[in-house]
LUMTOR-387693 format. One line per 10 residues: number of its first residue (from 1); their letters; for each residue x, y, z of N, C-alpha, C. Coordinates in pm, whole numbers, plus 50000, padded with zeros to 5 digits. Example, Ala and Ser with C-alpha at 12.3 -4.5 7.8 and 13.67 -1.06 7.14 Angstrom:
// LUMTOR-387693
1 = as = 51319 49431 50780 51230 49550 50780 51320 49670 50780 | 51285 49775 50708 51367 49894 50714 51290 50003 50787
***
This chain:
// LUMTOR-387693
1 = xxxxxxxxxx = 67957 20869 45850 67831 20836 45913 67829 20894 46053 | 67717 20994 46087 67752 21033 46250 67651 20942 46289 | 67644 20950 46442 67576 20848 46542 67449 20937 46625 | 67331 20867 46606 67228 20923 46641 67206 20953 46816 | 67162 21051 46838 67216 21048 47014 67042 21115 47065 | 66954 21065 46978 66800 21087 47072 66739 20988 47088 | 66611 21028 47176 66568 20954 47248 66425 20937 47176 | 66396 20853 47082 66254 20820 46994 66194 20760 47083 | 66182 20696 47167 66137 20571 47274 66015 20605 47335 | 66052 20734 47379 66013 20818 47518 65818 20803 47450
11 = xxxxxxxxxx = 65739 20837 47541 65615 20831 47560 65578 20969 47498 | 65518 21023 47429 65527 21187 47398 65394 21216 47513 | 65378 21326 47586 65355 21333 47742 65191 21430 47697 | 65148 21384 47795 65002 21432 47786 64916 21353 47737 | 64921 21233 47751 64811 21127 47655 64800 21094 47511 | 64857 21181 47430 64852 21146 47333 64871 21021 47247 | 64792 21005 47194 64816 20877 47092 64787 20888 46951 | 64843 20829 46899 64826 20826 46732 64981 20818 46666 | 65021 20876 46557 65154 20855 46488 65278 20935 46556 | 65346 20866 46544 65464 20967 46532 65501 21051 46461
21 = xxxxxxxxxx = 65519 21176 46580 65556 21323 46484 65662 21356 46547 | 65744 21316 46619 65889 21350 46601 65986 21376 46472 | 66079 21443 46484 66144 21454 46359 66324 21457 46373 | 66398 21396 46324 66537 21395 46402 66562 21526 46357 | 66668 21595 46423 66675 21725 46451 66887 21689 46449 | 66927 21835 46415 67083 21767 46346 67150 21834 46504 | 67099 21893 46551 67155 21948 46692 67172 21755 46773 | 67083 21684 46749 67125 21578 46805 67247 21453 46738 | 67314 21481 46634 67413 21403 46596 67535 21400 46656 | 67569 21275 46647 67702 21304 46774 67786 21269 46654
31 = xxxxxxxxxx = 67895 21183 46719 68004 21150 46643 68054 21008 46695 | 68151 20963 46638 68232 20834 46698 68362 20856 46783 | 68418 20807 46868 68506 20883 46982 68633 20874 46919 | 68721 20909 46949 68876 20926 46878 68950 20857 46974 | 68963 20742 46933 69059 20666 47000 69203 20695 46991 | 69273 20809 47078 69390 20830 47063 69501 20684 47093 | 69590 20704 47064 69705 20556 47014 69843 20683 47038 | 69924 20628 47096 70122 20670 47078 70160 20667 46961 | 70202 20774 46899 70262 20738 46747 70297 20925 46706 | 70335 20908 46614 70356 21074 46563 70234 21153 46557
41 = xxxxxxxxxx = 70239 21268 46609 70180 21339 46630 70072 21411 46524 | 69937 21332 46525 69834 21369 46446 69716 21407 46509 | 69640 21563 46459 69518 21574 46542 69442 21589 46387 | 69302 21617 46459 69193 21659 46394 69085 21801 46421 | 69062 21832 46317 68990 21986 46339 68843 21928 46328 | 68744 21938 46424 68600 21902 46347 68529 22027 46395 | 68452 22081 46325 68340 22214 46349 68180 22142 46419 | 68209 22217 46535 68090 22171 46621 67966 22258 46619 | 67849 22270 46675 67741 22351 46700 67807 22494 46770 | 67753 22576 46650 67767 22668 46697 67894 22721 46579
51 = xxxxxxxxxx = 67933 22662 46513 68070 22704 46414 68191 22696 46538 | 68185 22652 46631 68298 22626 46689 68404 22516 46626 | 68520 22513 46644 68604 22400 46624 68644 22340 46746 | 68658 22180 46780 68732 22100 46838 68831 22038 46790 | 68938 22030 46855 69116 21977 46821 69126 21869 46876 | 69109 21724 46836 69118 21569 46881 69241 21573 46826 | 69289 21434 46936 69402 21381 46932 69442 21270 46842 | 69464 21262 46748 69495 21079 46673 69550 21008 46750 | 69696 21089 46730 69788 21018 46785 69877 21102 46876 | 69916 21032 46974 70005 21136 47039 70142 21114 47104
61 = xxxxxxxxxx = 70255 21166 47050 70410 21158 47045 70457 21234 47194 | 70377 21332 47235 70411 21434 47369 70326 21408 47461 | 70355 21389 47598 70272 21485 47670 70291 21561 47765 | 70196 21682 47843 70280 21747 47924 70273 21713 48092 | 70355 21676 48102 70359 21620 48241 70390 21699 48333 | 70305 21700 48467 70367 21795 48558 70393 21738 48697 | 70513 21718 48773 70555 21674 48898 70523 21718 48974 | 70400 21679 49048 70326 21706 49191 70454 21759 49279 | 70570 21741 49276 70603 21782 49410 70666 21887 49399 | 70704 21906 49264 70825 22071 49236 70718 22151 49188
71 = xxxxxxxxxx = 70612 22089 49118 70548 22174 49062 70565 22230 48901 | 70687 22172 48846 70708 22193 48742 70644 22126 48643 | 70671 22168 48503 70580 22106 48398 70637 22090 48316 | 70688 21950 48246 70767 21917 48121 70716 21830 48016 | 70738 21914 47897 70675 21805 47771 70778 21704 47718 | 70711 21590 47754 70804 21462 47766 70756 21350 47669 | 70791 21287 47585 70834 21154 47549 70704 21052 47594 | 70618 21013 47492 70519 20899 47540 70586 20788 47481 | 70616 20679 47598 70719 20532 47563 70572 20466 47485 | 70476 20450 47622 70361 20299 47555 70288 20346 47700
81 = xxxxxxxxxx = 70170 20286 47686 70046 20252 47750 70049 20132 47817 | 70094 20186 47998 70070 20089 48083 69992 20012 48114 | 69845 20096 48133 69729 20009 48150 69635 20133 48100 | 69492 20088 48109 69384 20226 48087 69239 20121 48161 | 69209 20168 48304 69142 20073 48361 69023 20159 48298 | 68976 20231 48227 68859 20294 48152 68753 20155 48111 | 68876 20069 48029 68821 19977 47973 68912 19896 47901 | 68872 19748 47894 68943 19623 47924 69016 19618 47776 | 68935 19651 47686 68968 19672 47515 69062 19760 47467 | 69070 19906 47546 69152 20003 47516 69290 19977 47585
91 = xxxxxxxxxx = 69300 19886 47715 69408 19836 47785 69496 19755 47687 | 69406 19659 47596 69492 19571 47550 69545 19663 47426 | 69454 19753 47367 69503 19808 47227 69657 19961 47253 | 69598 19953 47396 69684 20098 47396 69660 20185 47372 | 69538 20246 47401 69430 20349 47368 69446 20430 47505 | 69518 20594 47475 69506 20671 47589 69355 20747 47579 | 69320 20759 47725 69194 20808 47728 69190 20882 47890 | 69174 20997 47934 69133 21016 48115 69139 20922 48147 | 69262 20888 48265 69268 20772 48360 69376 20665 48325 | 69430 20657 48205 69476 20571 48180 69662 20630 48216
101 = xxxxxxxxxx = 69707 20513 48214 69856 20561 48298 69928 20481 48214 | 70042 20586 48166 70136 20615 48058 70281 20614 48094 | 70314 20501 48015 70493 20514 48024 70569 20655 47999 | 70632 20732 48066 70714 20853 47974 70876 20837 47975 | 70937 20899 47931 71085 20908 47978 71095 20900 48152 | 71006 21004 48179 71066 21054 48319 70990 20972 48411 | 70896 20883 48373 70838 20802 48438 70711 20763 48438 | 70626 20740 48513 70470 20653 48530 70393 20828 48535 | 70335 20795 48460 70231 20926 48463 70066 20906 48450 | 69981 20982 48503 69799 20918 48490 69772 21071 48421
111 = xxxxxxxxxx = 69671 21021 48284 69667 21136 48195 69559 21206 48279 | 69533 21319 48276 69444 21385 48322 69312 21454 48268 | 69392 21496 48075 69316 21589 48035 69230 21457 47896 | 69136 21487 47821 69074 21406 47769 69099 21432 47596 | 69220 21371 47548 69297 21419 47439 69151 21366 47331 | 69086 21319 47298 69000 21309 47227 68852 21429 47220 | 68910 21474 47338 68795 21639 47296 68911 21773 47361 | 69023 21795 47401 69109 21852 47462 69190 21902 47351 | 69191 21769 47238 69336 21808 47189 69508 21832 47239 | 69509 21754 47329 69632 21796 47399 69636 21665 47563
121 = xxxxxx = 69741 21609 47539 69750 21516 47627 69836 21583 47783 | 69748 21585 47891 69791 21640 47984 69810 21495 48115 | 69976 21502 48183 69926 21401 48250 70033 21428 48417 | 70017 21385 48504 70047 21382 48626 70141 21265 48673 | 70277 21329 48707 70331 21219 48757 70336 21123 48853 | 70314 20981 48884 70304 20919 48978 70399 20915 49054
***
């Protein structure tokens, strides 16, 4: 089932009155968001407008972390989901999403990149 993302509401402009002649149009279907979760490493291929593909995250076992102060960049070990102040629901479930800050081996990290349209969990060490 995709999720409808227009706007029927709107006033159609110039005075008009009488029926509605809008028509849903498939350029406006969205989708449901990909709640990425820690676990073995699963993505998804979906074909967007345009025959493009996007690479979502399921689940994600890596990410690549890079240390502000050396500058280096290592793909490290996701322990668990510290917090995700995004939202109060994804905090308790453990849902990584932009913003949310991640246990790793090497330490406290804040993800950066948006593994649910990115495909690829990018995050910054604290």
């Amino acid at each position: 089932m995709v999720i409808y993302h227009a706007n029927d509401l709107r006033k159609i402009s110039g005075g008009v009155k009488g029926r509605h002649v809008k028509v849903k149009r498939k350029y406006w279907m969205g989708r449901p968001p990909i709640e990425t979760l820690p676990g073995r490493e699963k993505r998804i291929s979906v074909r967007t407008r345009g025959g493009n593909m996007k690479v979502k995250v399921k689940f994600a076992l890596y990410a690549n972390v890079i240390d502000p102060k050396t500058g280096q960049t290592r793909k490290v070990r996701i322990l668990r989901v510290s917090s995700n102040p995004s939202n109060k629901d994804y905090d308790r479930r453990g849902v990584i999403t932009k913003g949310a800050i991640i246990e790793t081996e090497i330490g406290r990290a804040k993800v950066s990149s948006r593994p649910g349209q990115d495909g690829v969990v990018n995050a910054i060490l604290l």
